[in-house]
N, C-alpha and C positions, 0 to 999 in steps of 0.2 A: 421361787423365781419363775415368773414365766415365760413362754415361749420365747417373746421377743427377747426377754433379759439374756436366755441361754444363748441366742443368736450374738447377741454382744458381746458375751464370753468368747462365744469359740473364734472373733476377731481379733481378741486381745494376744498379746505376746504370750509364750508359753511362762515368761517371768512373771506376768503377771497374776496367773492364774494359780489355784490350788493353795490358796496362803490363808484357809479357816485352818491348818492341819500345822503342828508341826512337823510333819513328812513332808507338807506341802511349801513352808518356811523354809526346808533343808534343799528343797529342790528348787526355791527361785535363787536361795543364796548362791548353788550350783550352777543353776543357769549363768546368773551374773558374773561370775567369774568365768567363764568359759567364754560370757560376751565380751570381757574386757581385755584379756587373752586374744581373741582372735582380731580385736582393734589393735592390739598392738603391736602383733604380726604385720598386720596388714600394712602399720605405719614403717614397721619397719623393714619390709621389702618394697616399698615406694622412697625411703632414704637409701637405699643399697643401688637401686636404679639410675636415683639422680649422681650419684657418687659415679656409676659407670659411665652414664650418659658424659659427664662431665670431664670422665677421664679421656673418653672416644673424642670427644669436639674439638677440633682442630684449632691447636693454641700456636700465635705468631708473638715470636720473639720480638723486643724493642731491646732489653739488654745485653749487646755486646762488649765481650773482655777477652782478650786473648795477646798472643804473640804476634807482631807482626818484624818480619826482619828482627835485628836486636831489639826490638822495641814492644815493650807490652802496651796496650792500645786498651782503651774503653770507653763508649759513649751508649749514650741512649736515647733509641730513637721515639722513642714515647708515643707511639702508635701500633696497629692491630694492623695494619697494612701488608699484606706479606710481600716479603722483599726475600732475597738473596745476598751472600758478602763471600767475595771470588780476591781470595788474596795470591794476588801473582807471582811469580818469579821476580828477583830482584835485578835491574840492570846498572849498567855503572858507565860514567863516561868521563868526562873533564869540561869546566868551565873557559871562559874565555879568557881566565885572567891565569889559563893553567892549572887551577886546583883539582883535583881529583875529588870525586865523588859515586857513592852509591845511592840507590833509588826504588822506594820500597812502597808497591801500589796495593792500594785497595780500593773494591769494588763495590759500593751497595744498588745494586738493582733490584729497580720491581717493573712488574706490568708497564707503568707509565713514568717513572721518574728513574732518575739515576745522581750516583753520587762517586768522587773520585775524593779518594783522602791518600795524599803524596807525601814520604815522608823521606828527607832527604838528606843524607851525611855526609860531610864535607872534612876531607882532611886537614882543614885547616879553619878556625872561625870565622865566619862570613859576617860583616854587621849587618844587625837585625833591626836597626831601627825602625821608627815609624816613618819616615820617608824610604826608606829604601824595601820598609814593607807595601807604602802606598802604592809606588812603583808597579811592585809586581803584580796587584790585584789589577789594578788599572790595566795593564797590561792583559793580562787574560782575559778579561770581559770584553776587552775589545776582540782578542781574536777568539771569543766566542759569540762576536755580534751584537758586543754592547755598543750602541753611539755615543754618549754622555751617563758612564755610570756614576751611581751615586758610593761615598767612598765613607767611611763612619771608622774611627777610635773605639776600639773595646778590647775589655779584658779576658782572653782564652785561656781555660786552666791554668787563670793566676798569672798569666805573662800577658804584658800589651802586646796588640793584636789589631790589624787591620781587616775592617771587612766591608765588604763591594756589593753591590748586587743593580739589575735594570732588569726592564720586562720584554719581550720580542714586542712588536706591532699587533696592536690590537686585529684580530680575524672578522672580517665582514660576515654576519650568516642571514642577510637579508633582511628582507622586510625592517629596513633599520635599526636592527641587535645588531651588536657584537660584544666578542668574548676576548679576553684578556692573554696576551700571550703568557707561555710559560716565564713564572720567575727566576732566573739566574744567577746563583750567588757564589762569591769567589771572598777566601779569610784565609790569611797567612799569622804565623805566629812562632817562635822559637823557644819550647819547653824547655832548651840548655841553653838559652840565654843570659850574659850577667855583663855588668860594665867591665870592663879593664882599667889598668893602672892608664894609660891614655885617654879614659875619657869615655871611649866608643864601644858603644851597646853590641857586644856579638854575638853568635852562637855557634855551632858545628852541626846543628839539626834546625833545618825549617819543616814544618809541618802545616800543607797546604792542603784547602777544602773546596772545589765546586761540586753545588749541587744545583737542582733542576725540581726537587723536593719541594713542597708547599710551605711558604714560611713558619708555619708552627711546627713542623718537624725539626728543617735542618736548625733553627733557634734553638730550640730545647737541642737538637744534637750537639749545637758546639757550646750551648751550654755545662753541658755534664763532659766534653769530652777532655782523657787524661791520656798523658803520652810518656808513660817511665821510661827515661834513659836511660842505657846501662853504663854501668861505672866505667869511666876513664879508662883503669886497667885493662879490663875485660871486653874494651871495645874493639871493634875490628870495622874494616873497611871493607874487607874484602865479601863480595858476593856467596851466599849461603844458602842452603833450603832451611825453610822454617816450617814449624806448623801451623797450622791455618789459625784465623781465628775464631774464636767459639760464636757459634748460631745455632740456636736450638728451631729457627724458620727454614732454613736449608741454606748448604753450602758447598763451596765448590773450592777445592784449592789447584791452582795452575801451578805446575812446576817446568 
């Protein structure tokens, strides 16, 4: 071999070299495994990394389930958004026809939207129909600044269900744009609702939703959302602490 050849050896890998010998066959075999070994180290302190990194990365909840008042609660908000859910103290007061009632809030905020989900038990059953559920939405949008909202028939967790929604006044931002006010939606529906022997659709729980949410959120929320009554028996009227409900995004319970 000449000069130049030997110069080409000594650039080759150490694996490559020394293989006229079988000392020299036994030592690239060794080599090689020692290269494959340290590849596979290598691969697996870059899986161990991404496994920590992943664990470290700031994960926002969209499935909530928990108790609220006697009621176990669950919807899902199907976005990365971080929000917060502030379940308050329960209040209680009387309607105008005399029924007593208790009143069980929850809260979902974020940065830029908010959401009130009202859950309300009535000593005695209130009819739930679809007029006297359109009523109420109607009602709320206007005193939340609706002029002519729009009013829609649909089905929440299984029970007919009224839902509303209008947008504020488009915002001028010059130069001839403007931007869309925020959307407003208000849905009423009664989880313990069923006909009577008279006829009339009632319930002893209405469960009501404004939100200020972008409409693919709060849709898919009242899509999935479930509201388990508790049994007959075992129900009470009277005002109680609860525990909050479950948010793995953060949470705040008011008492």
């Amino acid at each position: 071999m000449g000069e130049g050849d030997n110069r080409l050896a000594a650039k080759e890998p150490y694996c490559l070299q020394d293989t006229a010998s079988v000392d020299g066959s036994t030592k690239r075999m060794k080599c090689i495994r020692q290269q494959n070994q340290a590849a596979m180290k290598s691969v697996a302190i870059e899986l161990i990394l991404l496994m920590v990194l992943s664990l470290a990365a700031p994960a926002f909840a969209a499935y909530e389930s928990g108790p609220v008042g006697p009621y176990n609660v669950s919807f899902d908000m199907n976005t990365t958004m971080e929000y917060r859910v502030v379940v308050e103290a329960p209040s209680s007061g009387v309607t105008t026809l005399g029924v007593n009632f208790v009143r069980y809030n929850l809260t979902i905020d974020s940065a830029d939207y908010y959401a009130w989900l009202i859950l309300t038990r009535y000593e005695e059953p209130m009819v739930a129909n679809i007029s006297a559920n359109e009523y109420i939405v109607y009602s709320a949008l206007l005193n939340a600044g609706g002029d002519k909202p729009n009013l829609y028939q649909r089905s929440i967790d299984g029970k007919p269900g009224v839902l509303g929604n209008f947008r504020f006044e488009r915002q001028f931002l010059g130069q001839g744009q403007y931007q869309e006010g925020d959307l407003v939606v208000a849905a009423i529906y009664s989880p313990d609702a069923k006909v009577y022997e008279d006829g009339v659709y009632r319930g002893s729980t209405d469960c009501r939703v404004i939100s200020t949410f972008p409409r693919e959120i709060i849709t898919y929320m009242l899509y999935t959302l479930h509201v388990e009554v508790p049994k007959e028996e075992g129900a009470s009227i009277n005002p109680v602490s609860q525990s909050p409900l479950i948010n793995q995004s953060s949470l705040i319970n008011q008492s």
